[in-house]
N, C-alpha and C positions, 0 to 999 in steps of 0.2 A: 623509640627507634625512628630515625630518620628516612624515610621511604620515597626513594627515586622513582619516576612511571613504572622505568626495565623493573624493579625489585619491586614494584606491586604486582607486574606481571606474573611474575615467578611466583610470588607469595597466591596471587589466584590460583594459578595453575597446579600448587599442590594442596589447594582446598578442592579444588576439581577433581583430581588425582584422587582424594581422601573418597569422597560422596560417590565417585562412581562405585570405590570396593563397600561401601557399605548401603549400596542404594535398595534397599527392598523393589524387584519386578514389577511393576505393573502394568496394565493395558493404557495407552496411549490415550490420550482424552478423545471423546467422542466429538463430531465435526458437529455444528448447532442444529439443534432438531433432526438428528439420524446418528444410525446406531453406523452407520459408514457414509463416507463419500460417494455421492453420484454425480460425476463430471458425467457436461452432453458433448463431449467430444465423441465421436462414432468411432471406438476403435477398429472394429470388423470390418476389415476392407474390402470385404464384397460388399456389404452394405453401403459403404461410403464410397465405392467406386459406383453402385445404381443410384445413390443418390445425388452423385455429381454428374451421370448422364440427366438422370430422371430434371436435375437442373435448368439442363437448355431448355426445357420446354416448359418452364415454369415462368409466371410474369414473375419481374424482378423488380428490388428497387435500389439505388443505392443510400448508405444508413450512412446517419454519422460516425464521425470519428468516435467519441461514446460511445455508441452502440456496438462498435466495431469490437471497441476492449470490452465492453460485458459480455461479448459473444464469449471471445478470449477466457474471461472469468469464472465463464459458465462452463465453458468447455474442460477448463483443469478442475474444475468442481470446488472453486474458494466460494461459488453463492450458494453450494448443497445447502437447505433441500429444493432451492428454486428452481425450476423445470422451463421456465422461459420467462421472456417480456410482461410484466404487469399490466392488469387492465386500471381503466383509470380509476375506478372506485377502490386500487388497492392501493395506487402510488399515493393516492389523497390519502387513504386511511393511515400508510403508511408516512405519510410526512406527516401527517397532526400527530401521531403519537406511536411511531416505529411498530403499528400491527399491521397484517392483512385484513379485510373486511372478513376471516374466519381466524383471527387471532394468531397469524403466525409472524413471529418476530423479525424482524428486519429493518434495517436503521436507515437506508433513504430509498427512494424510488427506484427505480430499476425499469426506465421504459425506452423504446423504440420508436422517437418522436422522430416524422421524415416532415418534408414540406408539403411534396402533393402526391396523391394512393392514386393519380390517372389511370396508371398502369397496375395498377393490382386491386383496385377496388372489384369486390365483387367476388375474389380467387381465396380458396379453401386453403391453397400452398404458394408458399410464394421462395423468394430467392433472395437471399441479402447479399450485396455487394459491399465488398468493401473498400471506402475509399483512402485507405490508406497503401495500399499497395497497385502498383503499374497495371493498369488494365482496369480493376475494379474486379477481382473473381468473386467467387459466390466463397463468401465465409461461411454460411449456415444456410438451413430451409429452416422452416417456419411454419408452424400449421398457423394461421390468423382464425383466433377465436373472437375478433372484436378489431374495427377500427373506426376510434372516438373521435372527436373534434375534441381541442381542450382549450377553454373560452380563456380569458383575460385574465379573471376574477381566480380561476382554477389556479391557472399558473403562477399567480401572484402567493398564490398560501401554499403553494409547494417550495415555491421559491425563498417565499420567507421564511416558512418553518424548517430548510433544511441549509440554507444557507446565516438565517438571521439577520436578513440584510435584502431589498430589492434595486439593491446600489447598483448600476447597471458598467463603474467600475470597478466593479469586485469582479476578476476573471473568468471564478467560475459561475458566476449568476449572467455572467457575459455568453458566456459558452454553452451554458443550459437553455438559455432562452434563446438563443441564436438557432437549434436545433428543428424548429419544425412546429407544429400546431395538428398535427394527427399520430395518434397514440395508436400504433400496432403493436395488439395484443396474442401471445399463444408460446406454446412450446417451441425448443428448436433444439435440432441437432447440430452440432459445431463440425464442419467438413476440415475444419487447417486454424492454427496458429497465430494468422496476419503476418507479420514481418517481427515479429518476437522471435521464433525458434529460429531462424535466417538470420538476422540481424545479429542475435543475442547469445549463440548457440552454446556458450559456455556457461549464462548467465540464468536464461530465463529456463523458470520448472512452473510446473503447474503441482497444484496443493497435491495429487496423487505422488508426484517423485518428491517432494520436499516428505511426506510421510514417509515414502518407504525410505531415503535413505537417513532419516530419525531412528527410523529401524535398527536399519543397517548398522550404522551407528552404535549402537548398543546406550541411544539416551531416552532418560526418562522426565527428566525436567527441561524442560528448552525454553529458554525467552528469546522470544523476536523482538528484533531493531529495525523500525520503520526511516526510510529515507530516500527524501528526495535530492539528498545534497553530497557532495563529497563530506567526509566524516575528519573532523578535525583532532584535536588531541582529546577536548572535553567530550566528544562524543564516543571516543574510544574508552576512555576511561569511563563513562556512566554503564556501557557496557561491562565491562569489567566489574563495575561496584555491583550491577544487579546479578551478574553471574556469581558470586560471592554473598550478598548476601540472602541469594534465594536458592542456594546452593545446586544450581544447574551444572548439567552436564555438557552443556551445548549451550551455542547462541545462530541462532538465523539470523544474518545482516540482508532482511529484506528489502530490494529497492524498486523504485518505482521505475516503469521504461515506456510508460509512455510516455501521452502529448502533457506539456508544462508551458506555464505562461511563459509571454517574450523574456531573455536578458538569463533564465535562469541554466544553470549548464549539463549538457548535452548528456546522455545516458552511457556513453563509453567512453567518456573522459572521467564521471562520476565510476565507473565499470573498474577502469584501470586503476584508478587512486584509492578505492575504495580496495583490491584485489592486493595492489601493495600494501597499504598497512597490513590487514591480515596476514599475508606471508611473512612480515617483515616482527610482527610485534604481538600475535596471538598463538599462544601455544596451539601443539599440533593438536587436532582429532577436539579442539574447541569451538570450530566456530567454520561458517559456511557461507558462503558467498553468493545471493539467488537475487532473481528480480524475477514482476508480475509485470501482466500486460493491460497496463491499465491508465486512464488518462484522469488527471489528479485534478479534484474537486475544488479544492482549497474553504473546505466548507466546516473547518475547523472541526469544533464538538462531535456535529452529527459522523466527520467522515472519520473522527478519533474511533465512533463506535462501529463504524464498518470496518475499520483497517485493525480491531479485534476481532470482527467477526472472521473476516477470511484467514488469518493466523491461527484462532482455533480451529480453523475446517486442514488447514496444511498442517497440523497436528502440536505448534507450540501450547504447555501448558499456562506461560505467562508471557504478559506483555509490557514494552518500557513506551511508559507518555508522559512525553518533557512537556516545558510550558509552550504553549501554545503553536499546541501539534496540529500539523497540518493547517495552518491559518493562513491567514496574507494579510501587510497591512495590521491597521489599528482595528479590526472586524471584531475580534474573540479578543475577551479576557483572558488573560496568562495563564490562566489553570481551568477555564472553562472545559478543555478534553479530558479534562480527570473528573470534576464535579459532574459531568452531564451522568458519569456512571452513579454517581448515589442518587440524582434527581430525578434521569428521566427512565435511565432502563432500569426494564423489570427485573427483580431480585432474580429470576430463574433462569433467565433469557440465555446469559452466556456462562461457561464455566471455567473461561478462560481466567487469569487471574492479572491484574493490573498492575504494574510497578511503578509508582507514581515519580515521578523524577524533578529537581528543580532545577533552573538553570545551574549547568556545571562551570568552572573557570577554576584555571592556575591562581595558587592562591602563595601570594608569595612570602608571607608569614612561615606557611606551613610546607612550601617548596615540593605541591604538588598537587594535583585537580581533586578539587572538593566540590559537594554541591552547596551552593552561597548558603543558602537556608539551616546549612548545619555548621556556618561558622559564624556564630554570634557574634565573636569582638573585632569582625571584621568591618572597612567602610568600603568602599566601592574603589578606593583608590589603594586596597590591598591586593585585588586582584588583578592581571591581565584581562581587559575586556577590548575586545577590536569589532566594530560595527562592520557588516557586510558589505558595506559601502566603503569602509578604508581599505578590507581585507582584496576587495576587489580594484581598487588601488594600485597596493602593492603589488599585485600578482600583474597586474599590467603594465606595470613599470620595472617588472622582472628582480623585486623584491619578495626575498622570500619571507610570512611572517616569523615573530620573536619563536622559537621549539617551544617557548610555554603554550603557544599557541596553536603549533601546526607541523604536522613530523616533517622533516626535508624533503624527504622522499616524496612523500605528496604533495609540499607546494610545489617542487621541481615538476610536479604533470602538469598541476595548474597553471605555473609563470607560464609552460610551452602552448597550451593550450589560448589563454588571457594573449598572448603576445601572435599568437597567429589570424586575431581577428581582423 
């Protein structure tokens, strides 16, 4: 049978239709190391209304943009069971081999690096400001159980072992180290959002609402789809392939809405493009449309195993990792974020489940998106393959690409977008 995108859609949609009536109930995978989610977002608003007075009187500092989204992170509960900022014997323990110094699992650091503690050295509570939104408010308080110096030497082996690289143009080994040389350590309570629930309001959910409405939902299997990009034809359809063959009820199209290197495009033009396909080309009560608040590592492997961890803590049972997910650049090998799960993490660590993906492409042999890997008597010049660099080309020159390439309706956000620079 000859199978158009539309006529796989539909062929998914009634293997979805099939699995939901015959899905045996279960309980929802458990978030990593807790039998539930604990976000520190304060939702008791007496509490968090005295701890945004109790604020003004507290020395304050303001934290990086990083720091900003971990707050964010922590607050929707994607880092359960972490309860705050790492001190630096755990960011180290955790970049040489993803434990804490008491064996709790976690794939990179997770610290509150400022440039100078003038103003807080010395204080039990303190005040994080945030510099992403007007004014600087206090995002979180902070009990300080520790503030380190973290020498050269330090930085160097957190750097490399979580980046694999001390390339100081690699963006995010730019942006890491660009943050500070004193590590504030301790719990925090997260008082607001930053500019996610403002900005984002239709978009962004913290891992508490992405569960409950999994719930809601009536799904039991769910794979997340991680992205920083607008989603082309192949990446709709690898969707499709894992919701099919892993016979899911659901798909989360998680995106990312923070800070991203220069050149890369903007979180509501990715928002809008990304909201038409799915209305345009995902059956109903399939698929969900959410972004986190969080500023992208580009740290390939190590950040493939965090960007599972917070997907099982927001309740998907599987996850899809194309070649070289989350990378930049020649940095990572092309399948380095799938292999880091047989090499480096522990067999018990996550229960999430992985859907290993190859690059996808219009294969025009077979007159529709396959993964390369699964078509053997293909050569490179069977498929549609267009470099990001032409793709962004076209769209600038108000060229829409080839449909094997790119739905219309989504390059048309993009030409308007690419042409109003």
């Amino acid at each position: 049978m000859d199978l158009t995108p539309d006529s796989i859609a539909i062929f998914v949609s009634s293997r979805y239709i099939l699995f939901n009536q015959n899905t045996v109930h279960r309980k929802m995978i458990n978030p990593v190391g807790s039998d539930k989610l604990l976000p520190l977002f304060v939702y008791d608003e007496t509490r968090r209304n005295a701890l945004l007075e109790e604020a003004f009187g507290l020395p304050s500092v303001e934290i990086s943009s990083a720091a900003a989204a971990n707050a964010v992170m922590f607050g929707g509960g994607y880092f359960t069971p972490l309860q705050g900022y790492m001190n630096l014997a755990d960011a180290l323990s955790v970049a040489e081999n993803m434990q804490t110094c008491e064996g709790r699992f976690f794939p990179v650091p997770i610290l509150n690096l400022v440039e100078s503690v003038d103003a807080i050295e010395g204080a039990a509570r303190i005040a994080l400001r945030d510099p992403n939104v007007e004014g600087s408010p206090v995002i979180a308080i902070q009990q300080v159980t520790a503030i380190e110096s973290v020498n050269d030497e330090q930085m160097a082996l957190m750097t490399e072992k979580v980046y694999r690289t001390n390339d100081q143009e690699h963006p995010g080994v730019a942006a890491f180290n660009g943050h500070g040389r004193y590590a504030v350590s301790g719990p925090i309570e997260v008082l607001n959002f930053s500019y996610f629930e403002t900005d984002f309001p239709d978009t962004f959910r913290t891992a508490v609402q992405i569960r409950t409405e999994i719930e809601q939902r009536g799904w039991h299997r769910v794979v997340a789809f991680q992205t920083r990009n607008p989603m082309h034809l192949a990446h709709e359809e690898l969707c499709h392939m894992a919701m099919d063959r892993l016979g899911c009820d659901g798909l989360v199209i998680h995106m990312l809405l923070g800070k991203l290197k220069a050149g890369d495009i903007p979180a509501d033009v990715r928002d809008n493009a990304i909201r038409t396909m799915v209305n345009l080309y995902f059956p109903e009560n399939s698929a969900i449309v959410t972004g986190y608040g969080f500023d992208m590592l580009y740290a390939g492997p190590r950040e493939a195993v965090l960007h599972a961890y917070f997907r099982q803590n927001m309740g998907a049972s599987h996850f899809i990792i194309g070649r070289d997910h989350a990378g930049v650049g020649d940095y990572y090998g092309a399948f380095d974020a799938q292999t880091i799960f047989d090499t480096e993490v522990p067999a018990d660590a996550l229960e999430i489940e992985i859907f290993r993906a190859d690059h996808t492409a219009w294969s025009k042999k077979l007159n529709r998106v396959v993964m390369m890997n699964e078509a053997p008597d293909h050569t490179k010049d069977d498929f549609v393959l267009l470099s990001g660099t032409r793709v962004r080309e076209m769209l600038s020159e108000g060229i829409a690409p080839p449909k094997e390439f790119s739905r219309p309706e989504v390059a048309e956000i993009l030409i308007s977008y690419y042409q109003s620079l």
